[in-house]
N, C-alpha and C positions, 0 to 999 in steps of 0.2 A: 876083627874080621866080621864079616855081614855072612848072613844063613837065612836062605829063601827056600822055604819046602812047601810041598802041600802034605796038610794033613786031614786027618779023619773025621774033624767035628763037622764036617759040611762043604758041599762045593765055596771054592773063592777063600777058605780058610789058607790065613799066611804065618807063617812061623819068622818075626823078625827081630835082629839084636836093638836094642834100644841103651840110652842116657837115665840111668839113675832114676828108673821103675819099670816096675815089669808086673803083669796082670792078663784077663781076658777082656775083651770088649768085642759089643759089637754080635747082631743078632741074626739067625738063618744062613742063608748064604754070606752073609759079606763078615761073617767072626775074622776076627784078626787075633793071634797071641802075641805075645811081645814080650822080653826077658829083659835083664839089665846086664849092662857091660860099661866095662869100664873106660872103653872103645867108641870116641863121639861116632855111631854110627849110622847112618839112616838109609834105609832099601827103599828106594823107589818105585811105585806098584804102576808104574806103566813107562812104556817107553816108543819115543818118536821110531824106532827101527826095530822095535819087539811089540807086535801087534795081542791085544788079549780082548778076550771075549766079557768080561764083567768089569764095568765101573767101579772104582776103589776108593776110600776117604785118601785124597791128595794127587788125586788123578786129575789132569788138565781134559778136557772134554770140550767140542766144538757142540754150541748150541745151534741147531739147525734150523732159521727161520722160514728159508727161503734158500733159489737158487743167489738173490741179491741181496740177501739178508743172513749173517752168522755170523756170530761172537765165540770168543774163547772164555770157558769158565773154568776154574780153581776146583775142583769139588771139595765140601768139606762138611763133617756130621756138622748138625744145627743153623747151619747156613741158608739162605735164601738169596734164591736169584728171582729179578722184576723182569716180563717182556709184557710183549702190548699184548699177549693172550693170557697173562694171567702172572702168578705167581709159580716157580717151581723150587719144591722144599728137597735139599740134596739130600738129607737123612732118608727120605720115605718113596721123592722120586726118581733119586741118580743111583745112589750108593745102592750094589747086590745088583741091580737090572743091568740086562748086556747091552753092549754100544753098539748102537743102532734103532733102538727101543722107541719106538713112538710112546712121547710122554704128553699125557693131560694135563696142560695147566688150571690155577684155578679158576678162571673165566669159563673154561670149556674148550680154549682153543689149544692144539699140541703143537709140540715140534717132534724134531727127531735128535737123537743125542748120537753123536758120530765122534768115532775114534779119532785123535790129530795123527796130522801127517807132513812129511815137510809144504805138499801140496794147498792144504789147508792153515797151514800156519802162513804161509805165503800171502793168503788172504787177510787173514785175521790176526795178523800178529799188532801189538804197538809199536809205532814206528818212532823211532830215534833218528832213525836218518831215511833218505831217498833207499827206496831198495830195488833191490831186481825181481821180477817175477818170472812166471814158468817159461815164456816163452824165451827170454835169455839163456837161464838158468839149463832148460834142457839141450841148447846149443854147444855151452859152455861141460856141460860133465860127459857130450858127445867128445869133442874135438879137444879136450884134455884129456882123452881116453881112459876116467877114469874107469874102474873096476874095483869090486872087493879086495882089499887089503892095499890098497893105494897108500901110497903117503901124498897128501895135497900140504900146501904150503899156501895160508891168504894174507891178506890185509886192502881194507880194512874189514874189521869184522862187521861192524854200521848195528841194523836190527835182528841180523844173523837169519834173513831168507836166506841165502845161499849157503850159508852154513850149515843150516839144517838138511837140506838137500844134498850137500856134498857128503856127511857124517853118514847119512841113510847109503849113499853108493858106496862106500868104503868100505861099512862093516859087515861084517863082522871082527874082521882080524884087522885093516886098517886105519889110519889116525887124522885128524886136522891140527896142523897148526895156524892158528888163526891169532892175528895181532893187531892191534885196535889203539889208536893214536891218544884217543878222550879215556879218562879212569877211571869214571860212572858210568858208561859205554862198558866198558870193560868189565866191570864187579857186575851190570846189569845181566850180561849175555854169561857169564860165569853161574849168575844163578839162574837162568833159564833153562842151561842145560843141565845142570843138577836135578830141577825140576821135571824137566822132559827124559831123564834117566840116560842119558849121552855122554855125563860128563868123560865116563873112559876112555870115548873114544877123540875127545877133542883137549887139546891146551890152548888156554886164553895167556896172551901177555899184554901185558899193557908198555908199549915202546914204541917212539920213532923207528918206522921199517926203513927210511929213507937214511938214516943216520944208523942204525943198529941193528937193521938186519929184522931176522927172523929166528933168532937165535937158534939156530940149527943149521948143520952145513953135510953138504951130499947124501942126503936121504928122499929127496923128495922126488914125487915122481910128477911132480907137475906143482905150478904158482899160479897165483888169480890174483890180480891187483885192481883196486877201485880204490884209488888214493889221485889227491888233486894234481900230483907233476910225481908218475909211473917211472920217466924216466930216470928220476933219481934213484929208484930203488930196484933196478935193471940188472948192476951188479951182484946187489947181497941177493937177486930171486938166480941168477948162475952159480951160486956159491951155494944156495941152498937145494939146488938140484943134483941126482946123483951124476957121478963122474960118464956112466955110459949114458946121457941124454934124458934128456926128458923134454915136458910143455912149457909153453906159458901161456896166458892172456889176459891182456888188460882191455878193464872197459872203462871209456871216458865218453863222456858229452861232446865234447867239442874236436873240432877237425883239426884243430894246430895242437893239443895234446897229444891226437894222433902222431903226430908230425913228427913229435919231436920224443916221442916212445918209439918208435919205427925207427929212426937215426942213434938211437940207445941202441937199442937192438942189436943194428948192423953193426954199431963200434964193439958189441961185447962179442960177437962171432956169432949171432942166431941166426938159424936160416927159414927157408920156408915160411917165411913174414908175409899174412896176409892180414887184409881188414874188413870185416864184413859189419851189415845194419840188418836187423829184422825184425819185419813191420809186418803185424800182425793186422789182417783184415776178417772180418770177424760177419758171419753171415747169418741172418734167421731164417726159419723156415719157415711159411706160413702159403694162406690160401690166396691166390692172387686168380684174379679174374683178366681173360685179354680178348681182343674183338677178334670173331674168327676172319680169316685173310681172305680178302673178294677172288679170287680167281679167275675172276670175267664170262663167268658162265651168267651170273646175275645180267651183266650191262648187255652181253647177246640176247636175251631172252626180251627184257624191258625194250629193245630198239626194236624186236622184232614184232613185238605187236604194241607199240607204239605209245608204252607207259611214259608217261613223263612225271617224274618224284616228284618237281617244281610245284604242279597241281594239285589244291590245298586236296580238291576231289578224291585225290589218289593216295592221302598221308596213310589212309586206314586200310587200304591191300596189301594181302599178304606179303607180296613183290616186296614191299617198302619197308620190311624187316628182315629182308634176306642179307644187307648189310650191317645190321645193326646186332647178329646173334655174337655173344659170349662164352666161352667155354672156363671152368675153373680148374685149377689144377694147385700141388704143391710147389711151390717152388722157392729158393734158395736167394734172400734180396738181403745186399749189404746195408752193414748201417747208415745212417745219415751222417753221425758223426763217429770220426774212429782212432783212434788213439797213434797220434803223430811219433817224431822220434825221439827217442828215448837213450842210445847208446853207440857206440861203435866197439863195437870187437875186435882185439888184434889179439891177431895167435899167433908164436912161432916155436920154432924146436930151436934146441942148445945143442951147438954144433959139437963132433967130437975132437974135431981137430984140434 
């Protein structure tokens, strides 16, 4: 058994079981005790859906370079991380400081150390396979309804965006089973979420869902499929929903997978089959300058006393700037280029019939 307490020696002080040694380490805020057992056990000092306020030796942390720039580090004592502002040493400038902390590198230049989140893993995770981001992702935990204490049912698991996403809406008292076709895919995302302190709330299989299922039958209260041909595995995601209903939805690239998941569908009894795309247009905001609009008050004036622009004579009167004035303002301009399609959605419910 594992035992997490706070204790007296100092804020951030952790009391945890340990493998064959036990001691004190670790200085001011960030002391750690640690006992032995006989119990391969290890407490994980942060978690993707338990937010804390102090950096810990083994804590994943998002290094904040930028809005378009940020990586995921490992923290660990005697460690060093390289950026293009400097060096940062995890012993003296991660470990004990709270997440969020503007840290100096040693060039002079900082970033900022931010807590992860399914949002930010999103970004920054390594990618194993194509993923889905937020703007799928928040469609899909809308319209599968999930909530805390869900049972969701996936495959494939891929770099486990959505996974992390879905475990964060679940829990506390809810589970993922998530199942991943590749076996180094599979041991990968098994140890990320050990790392990220989730594993409770999710099980990893490594098996054909199209051939064996999801290994689990009427508990779930919703499937998510991202597998190459959805429809074969249409049956075992009805098998693995509970008996009074639940969701589904697969996303696929292409329109004749569509096709022929939507004809699944209808032959297992699902109803309420639709297909949706969402195409994210994406706007900056900035100062733009535009010509103020002539009104015709200018051109009545000029005829009536008899201006003519034409006349090199006349370039430098006032008159001859009344159409040429500017006004600045904030406004709201898309990008030039913007991130074409990417998926199709299909949702449907398990009928009761």
């Amino acid at each position: 058994m594992g035992l997490r307490d706070e204790c007296a020696a100092g804020d951030g002080c952790m009391l945890r079981w340990d493998c064959g040694h036990s001691g004190l380490r670790g200085t001011g805020a960030s002391t750690e005790l640690w006992v032995t057992s006989s119990a391969n056990y290890r407490i994980v000092t942060m978690s993707f859906v338990e937010y804390g306020d102090t950096i810990k030796d083994g804590d994943t942390a998002i290094v904040f370079l930028g809005h378009e720039s940020m990586f995921p580090v490992k923290v660990q004592h005697g460690t060093v991380t390289q950026t293009k502002y400097g060096v940062i040493r995890h012993s003296t400038d991660l470990i004990g400081k709270k997440y969020g902390s503007k840290v100096t590198c040693s060039k002079g230049g900082w970033v900022f150390i931010l807590h992860p989140t399914p949002e930010l893993w999103t970004m920054n995770l390594p990618h194993r396979t194509q993923i889905l981001y937020s703007t799928d992702i928040s469609i899909i935990t809308m319209m599968l309804e999930l909530k805390p204490g869900s049972i969701v049912c996936e495959s494939g698991t891929g770099s486990g965006s959505l996974s992390h996403a879905l475990i964060r809406t679940v829990a506390p008292t809810g589970h993922l089973y998530t199942v991943e076709f590749h076996q180094q895919r599979a041991e990968k995302a098994r140890e990320e979420f050990r790392e990220h302190g989730v594993e409770h709330l999710v099980t990893v299989t490594n098996q054909d869902v199209c051939k064996n299922g999801f290994g689990v039958s009427n508990i779930a209260d919703a499937v998510f499929l991202d597998i190459p041909s959805p429809w074969e595995a249409i049956g075992h995601a009805k098998s693995a929903l509970k008996a009074e209903g639940g969701r589904i939805c697969s996303f696929s690239p292409c329109i004749e997978q569509v096709q022929r998941t939507c004809l699944a569908m209808e032959e297992y009894g699902f109803t309420e089959i639709n297909t949706l795309e969402i195409l994210l247009r994406v706007y900056n905001v900035k100062t733009i300058s535009l010509q103020i609009p002539d009104l015709g008050k200018a051109a009545e004036d000029n005829s009536s006393t008899g201006f003519d622009s034409s006349n090199p004579s006349h370039q430098g009167s006032p008159c001859a700037n009344l159409q040429q004035g500017t006004v600045q303002f904030k406004s709201g301009v898309p990008l030039r280029e913007v991130v074409g399609h990417t998926g199709y959605l299909t949702f449907a419910t398990k009928s009761l019939v």
